[in-house]
N, C-alpha and C positions, 0 to 999 in steps of 0.2 A: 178543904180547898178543891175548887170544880177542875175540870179536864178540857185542855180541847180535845178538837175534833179528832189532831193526831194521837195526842196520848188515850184515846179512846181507842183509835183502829190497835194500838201498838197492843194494848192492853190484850185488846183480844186475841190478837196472831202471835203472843212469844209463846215462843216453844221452851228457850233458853235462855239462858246470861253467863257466856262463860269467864266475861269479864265485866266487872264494874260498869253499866254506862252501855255497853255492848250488846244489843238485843238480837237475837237468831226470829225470825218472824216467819209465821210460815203464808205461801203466796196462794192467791186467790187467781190470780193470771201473769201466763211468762208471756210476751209477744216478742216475737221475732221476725228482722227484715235481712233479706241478699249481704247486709255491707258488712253487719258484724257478728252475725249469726256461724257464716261458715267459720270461724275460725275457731269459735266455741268447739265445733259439731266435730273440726278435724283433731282436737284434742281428747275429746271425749273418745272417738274409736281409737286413738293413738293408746289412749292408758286404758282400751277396752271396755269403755263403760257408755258404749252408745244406747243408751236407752233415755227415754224421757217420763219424769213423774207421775202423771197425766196426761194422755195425749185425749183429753179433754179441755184441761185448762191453758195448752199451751196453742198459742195461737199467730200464724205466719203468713208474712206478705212480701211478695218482691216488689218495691216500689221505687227504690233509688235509681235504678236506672234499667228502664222500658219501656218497651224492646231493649234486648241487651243491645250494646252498641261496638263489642269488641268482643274478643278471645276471653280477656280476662273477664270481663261483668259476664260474658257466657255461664263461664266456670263456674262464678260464683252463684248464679242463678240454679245451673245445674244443682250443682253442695247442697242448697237450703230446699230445690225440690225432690229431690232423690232420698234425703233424710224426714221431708213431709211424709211421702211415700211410705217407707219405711216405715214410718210409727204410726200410722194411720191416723195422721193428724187431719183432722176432718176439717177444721175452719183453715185451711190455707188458697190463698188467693195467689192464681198466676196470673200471667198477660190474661189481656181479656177480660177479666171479674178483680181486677188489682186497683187498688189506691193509696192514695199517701195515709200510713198507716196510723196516726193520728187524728185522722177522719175516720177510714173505714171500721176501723176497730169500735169507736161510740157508735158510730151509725148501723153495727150490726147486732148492739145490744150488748158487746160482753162485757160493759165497765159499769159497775151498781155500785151506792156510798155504801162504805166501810170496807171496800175489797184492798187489800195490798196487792200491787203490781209492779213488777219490774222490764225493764228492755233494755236492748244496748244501744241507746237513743239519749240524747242527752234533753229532749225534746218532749218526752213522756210524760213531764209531768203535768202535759196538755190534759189527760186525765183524773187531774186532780177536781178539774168541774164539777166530777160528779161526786162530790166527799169522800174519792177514795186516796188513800197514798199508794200516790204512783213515782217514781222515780227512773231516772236513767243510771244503768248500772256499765261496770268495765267487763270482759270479757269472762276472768274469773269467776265471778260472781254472777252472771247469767249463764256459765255451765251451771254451776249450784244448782241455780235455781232451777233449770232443763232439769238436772238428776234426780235431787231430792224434792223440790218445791220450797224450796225456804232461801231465806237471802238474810244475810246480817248488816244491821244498821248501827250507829252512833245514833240513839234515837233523838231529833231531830227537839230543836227550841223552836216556840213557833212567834212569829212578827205578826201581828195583826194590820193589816193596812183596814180603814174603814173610808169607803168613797163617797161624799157629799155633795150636796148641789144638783145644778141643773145643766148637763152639758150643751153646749151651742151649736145649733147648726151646721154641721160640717165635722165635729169633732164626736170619733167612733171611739169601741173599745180599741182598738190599736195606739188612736192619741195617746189614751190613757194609761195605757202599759207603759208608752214609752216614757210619759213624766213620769209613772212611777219610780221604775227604773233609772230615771236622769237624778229622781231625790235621792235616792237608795244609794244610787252607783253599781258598778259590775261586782263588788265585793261587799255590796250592804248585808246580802242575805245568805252570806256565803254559812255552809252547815245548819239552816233554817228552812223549816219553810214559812210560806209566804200565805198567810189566811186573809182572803178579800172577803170583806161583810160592808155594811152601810148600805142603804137606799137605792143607790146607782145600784152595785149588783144585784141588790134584790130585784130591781129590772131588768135588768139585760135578761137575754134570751141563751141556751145552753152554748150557740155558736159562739157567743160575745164571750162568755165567760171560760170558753177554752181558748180564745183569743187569752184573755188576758194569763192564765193558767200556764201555758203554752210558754210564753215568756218568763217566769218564774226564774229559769233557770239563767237568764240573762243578765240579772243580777246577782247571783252567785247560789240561788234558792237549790235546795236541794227538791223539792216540789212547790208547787201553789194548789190552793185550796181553796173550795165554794161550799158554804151549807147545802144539802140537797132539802129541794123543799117543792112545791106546785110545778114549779116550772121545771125541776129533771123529773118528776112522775110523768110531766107530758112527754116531755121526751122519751120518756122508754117505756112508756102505756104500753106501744105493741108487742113487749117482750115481756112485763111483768103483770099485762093484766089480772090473767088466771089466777097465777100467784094468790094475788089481793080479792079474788071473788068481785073484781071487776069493779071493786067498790076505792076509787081514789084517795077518798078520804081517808082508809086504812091503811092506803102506800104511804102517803105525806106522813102519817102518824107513824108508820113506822122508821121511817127516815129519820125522824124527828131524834133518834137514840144518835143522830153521826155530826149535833150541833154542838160545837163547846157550849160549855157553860156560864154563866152571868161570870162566874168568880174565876173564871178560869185563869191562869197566871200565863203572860205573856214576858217572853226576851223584850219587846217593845213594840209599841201601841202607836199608829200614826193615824190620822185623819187627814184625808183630800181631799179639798173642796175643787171639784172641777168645772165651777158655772164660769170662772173668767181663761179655763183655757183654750188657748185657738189649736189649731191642727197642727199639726207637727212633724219632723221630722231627722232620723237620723245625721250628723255628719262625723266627717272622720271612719276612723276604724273601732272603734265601740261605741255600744248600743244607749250609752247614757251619757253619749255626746249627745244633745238633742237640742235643735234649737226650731222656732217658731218657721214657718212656713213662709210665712209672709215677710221674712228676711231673708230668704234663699233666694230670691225670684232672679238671681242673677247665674244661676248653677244649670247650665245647657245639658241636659240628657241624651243619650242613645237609644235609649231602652225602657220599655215599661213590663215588667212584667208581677202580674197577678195571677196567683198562686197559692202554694206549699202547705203546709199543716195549719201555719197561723190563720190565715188570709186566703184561701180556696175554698169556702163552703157556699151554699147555694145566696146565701145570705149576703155575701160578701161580692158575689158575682153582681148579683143585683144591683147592690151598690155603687158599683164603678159603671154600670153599665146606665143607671139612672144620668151617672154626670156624663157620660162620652156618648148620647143617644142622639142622632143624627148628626155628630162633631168626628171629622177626620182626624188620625194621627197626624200631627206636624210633620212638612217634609223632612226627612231625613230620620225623623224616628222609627223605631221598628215596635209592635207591639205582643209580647207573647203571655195567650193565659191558659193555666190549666187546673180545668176544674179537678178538685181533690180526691173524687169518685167516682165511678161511672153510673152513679145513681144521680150524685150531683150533674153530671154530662148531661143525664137524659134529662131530670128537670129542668136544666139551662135552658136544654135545647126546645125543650115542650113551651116554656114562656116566653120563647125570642130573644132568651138573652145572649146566647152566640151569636145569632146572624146579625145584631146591635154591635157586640164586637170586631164581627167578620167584615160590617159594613164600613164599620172606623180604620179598618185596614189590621186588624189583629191577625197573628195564626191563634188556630185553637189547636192543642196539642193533647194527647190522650194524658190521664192521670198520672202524674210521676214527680219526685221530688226532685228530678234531677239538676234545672237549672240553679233552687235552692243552693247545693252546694258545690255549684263548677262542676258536675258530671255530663248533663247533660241537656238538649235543649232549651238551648239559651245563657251559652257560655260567653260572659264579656270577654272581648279583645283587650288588648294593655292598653291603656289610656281611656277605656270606653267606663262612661256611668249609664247605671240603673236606676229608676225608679222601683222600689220594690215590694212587695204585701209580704215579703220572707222575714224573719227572724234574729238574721245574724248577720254582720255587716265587717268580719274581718276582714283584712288585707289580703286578697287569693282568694276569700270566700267563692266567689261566684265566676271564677275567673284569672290568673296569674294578672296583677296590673289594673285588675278593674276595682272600680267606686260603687258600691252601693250602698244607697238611703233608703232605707226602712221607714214606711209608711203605710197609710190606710188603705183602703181599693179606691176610694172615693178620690184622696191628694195623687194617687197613682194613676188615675183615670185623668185629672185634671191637668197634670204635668206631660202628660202625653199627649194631648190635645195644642199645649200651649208649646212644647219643646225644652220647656224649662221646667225647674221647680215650682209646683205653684198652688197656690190655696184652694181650697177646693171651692171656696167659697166664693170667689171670683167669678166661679164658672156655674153654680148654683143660684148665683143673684137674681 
């Protein structure tokens, strides 16, 4: 019987089994951010054992909220750089060189297929892109992993989704997650993860596929998963050239060991054919409420903002900025977007795609996940709705009292131009 891709990474990282089912896995990268790092960090000096595994493989970013904004996100900024300091963790990113850490982490090369990775991010397993298992862990078990480098799993059944067809004009990987998720539900893939194969991802671009990745967890996934194949060798040519003796073809070929197998045995097996889905978007308070775009059109917004880990890469910027290009915010809207890194910034900003937003009447706001989840810039009022490129759409998510609909940049860009919910394809015609 073949393997997948998971029971291949598992294979190679257990260390142990001290119970039935129960696999100790040793980790390839810890990452840590400000929100739930320090509380690890304060337990470990409390029982004396502040040290970290590798202060190679462990790697930190303040991005939930900055600039701090109070006493307390101070403090907690302080915790997680004071203990960088400390361990001479070399990859940590403050203000200034900081992003939403689900971007900056791929885009500074430390995520390669077959690696195990854990965070205290439920968001992490935006890394599964690149064929590796990545996961969001609780606080417990990211000291672990800070201490020793190992973290213990329920090893993981895997759901194959396989994507078909030809999607239509207007409709990105975002749509697409989100009908996944709408068939699934928030507890289809609850102790699984989530393997996307078929045609469509073998297109998409690395962005698209952490789009989709990213979301995983929104359906109860304990990770989502991509073959790595041509398209992540390009993406991290500039870190594994040498490696491979500059030669591609020996990256893809080595990659090629992180594919499941023809025979490999799935929890269950789905096929999507995405040529007749239209754009889409969240309603309600969960994420696989989801209904068609083009029956919203009656849902008055406040707010657009594009962003966060899902929906903030250069890619995506472009995207909304293609639909909203010489088109003002609707009166009364406000529109906020912030690119995901300040690498992303500077390319926005080098192809005009800020001053296209600036000129629709947007703020541009530095890297940060804050309005993501009610912290910061870009916190709805009680009764106020968002248009949104975020991830998660509970009740309080983004604000005590506020709505947000989860959608693409492009249906995000459109609904803001129009004041309502609105197709994008309306405004694409």
């Amino acid at each position: 019987m073949g393997k997948t891709i998971t029971e291949k990474i598992f294979q190679k990282h257990v260390v142990d089994e001290p119970f039935r089912g129960t696999k100790i896995v040793s980790l390839d990268v810890v990452l840590c951010h400000e929100i739930t790092t320090p509380i690890a960090i304060a337990d470990l000096v409390w029982r004396k054992k502040d040290r970290v595994f590798d202060s190679s493989k462990v790697k930190a970013v303040i991005d939930h909220v900055t600039p701090s904004k109070d006493s307390k996100t101070a403090m907690q900024a302080r915790i997680l750089r004071d203990w960088a300091h400390r361990h001479k963790i070399k990859d940590f990113f403050d203000v200034g060189c900081n992003g939403v850490c689900h971007a900056i982490f791929p885009e500074k090369g430390f995520i390669r297929p077959g690696y195990t990775v854990i965070m205290g991010d439920s968001h992490t397993c935006t890394h599964g892109a690149f064929g590796a298992f990545a996961a969001g862990v609780g606080t417990t078990d990211l000291e672990v992993g800070i201490l020793k480098g190992v973290c213990s799993f329920r090893e993981p059944k895997t759901i194959r989704i396989d994507i078909t067809g030809k999607p239509q004009k207007g409709v990105f990987a975002k749509d697409i997650i989100l009908e996944i998720i709408r068939q699934l539900t928030v507890n289809g893939a609850t102790d699984h993860v989530i393997e996307f194969g078929g045609p469509v991802v073998d297109s998409m671009s690395m962005e698209e596929r952490m789009t989709l990745c990213n979301m995983a967890i929104e359906a109860g996934g304990t990770s989502g998963v991509c073959m790595p194949d041509s398209v992540t060798v390009d993406y991290l040519w500039p870190f594994i050239s040498e490696e491979y003796g500059n030669d591609k073809a020996a990256a893809i070929a080595a990659f090629r060991q992180w594919h499941s197998d023809d025979d490999a045995r799935y929890a269950s097996r789905h096929t999507i054919d995405v040529s007749a889905l239209e754009p889409v978007a969240t309603v309600g308070y969960k994420p696989d409420q989801v209904k068609k775009l083009s029956e919203l059109s009656e849902t008055k917004i406040d707010q657009v903002y594009i962003g966060s880990c899902t929906n903030g890469r250069l890619s995506d910027l472009r995207e909304a900025a293609s639909v909203m290009k010489g088109k003002p915010l609707a009166p009364g809207v406000r529109g906020i977007v912030s690119p995901a890194t300040p690498e992303i910034f500077k390319a926005a900003m080098k192809e005009g795609i800020l001053q296209t937003f600036m000129e629709s009447g947007y703020c541009v706001t530095n890297p940060t996940c804050g309005a993501c989840l009610g912290m910061s810039t870009g916190v709805l009022a009680e009764g106020e709705v968002c248009a949104s490129t975020t991830n998660r759409n509970f009740n309080g998510r983004m604000g005590k009292g506020g709505m947000v609909h989860l959608m693409s940049p492009a249906s995000a860009a459109a609904s803001g131009i129009t004041g309502h919910l609105t197709d994008p394809r309306e405004i694409l015609k």
